[in-house]
C-alpha positions in Angstrom: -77.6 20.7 38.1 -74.7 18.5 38.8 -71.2 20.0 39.7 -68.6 20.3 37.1 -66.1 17.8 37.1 -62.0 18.6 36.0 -59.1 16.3 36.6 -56.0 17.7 37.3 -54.1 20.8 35.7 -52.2 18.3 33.7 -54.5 16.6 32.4 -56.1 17.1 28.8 -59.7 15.2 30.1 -62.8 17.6 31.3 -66.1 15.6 32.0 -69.4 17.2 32.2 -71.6 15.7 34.0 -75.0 14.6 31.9 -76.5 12.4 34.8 -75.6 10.9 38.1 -74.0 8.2 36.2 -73.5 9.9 32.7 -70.4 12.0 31.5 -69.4 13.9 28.7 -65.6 13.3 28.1 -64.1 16.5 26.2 -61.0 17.1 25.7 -60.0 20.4 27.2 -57.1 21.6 24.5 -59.7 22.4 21.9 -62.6 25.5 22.6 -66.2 25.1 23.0 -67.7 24.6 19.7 -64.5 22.5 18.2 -66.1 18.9 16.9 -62.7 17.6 18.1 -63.5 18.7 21.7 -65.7 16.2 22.8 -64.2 13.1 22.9 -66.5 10.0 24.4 -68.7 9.3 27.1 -68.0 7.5 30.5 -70.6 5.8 32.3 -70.7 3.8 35.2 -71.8 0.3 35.2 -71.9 -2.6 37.1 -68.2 -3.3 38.4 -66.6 0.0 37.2 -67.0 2.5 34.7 -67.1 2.3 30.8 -66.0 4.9 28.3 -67.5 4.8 25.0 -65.1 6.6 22.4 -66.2 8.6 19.5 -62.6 10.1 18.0 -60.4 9.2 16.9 -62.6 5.8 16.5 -66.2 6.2 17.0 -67.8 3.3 19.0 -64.5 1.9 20.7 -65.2 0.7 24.4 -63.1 0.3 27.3 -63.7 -0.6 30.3 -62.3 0.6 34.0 -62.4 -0.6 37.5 -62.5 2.9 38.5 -63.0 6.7 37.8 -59.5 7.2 38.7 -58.7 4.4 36.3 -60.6 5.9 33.4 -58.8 9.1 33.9 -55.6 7.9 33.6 -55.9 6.2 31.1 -58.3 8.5 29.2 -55.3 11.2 29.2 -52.6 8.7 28.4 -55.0 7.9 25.3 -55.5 12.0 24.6 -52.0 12.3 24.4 -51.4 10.1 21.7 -53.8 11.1 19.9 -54.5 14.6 20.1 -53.5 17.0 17.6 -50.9 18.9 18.5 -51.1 22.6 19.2 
């Protein structure tokens, strides 16, 4: 099974790795078993990596040169749009 990966204390993003090229995106302020926990997937593709949103907007796409990137940006997004607690 593939090694948990967590950003940074600060950060709000968790991703669980699904595949070698597959994550779950959740966002860590809400418990196991909270719908608004999970949050998108990221994915690598060809040039970079691509998160696919499914809250607040399901379907949304962006796209990142790299993980690093997509992290960033993924908390920036989570903090905007979280609830807060």
């Amino acid at each position: 099974m593939l090694a948990r990966q967590e950003t940074q204390a600060r950060s709000r993003v968790e991703l669980m790795p699904l595949s070698p090229t597959t994550w779950r995106v959740c966002n860590d302020r809400y418990a196991d078993g909270d719908l608004r926990r999970v949050v998108g997937y990221l994915q690598t593709i060809d040039d970079g990596y691509e998160m696919l949103w499914m809250r607040p907007r399901p379907g949304v796409v962006y796209r990142y040169a790299t993980m690093d990137a997509a992290v960033t940006a993924i908390t920036a997004r989570l903090e905007l749009t979280s609830d807060p607690d």
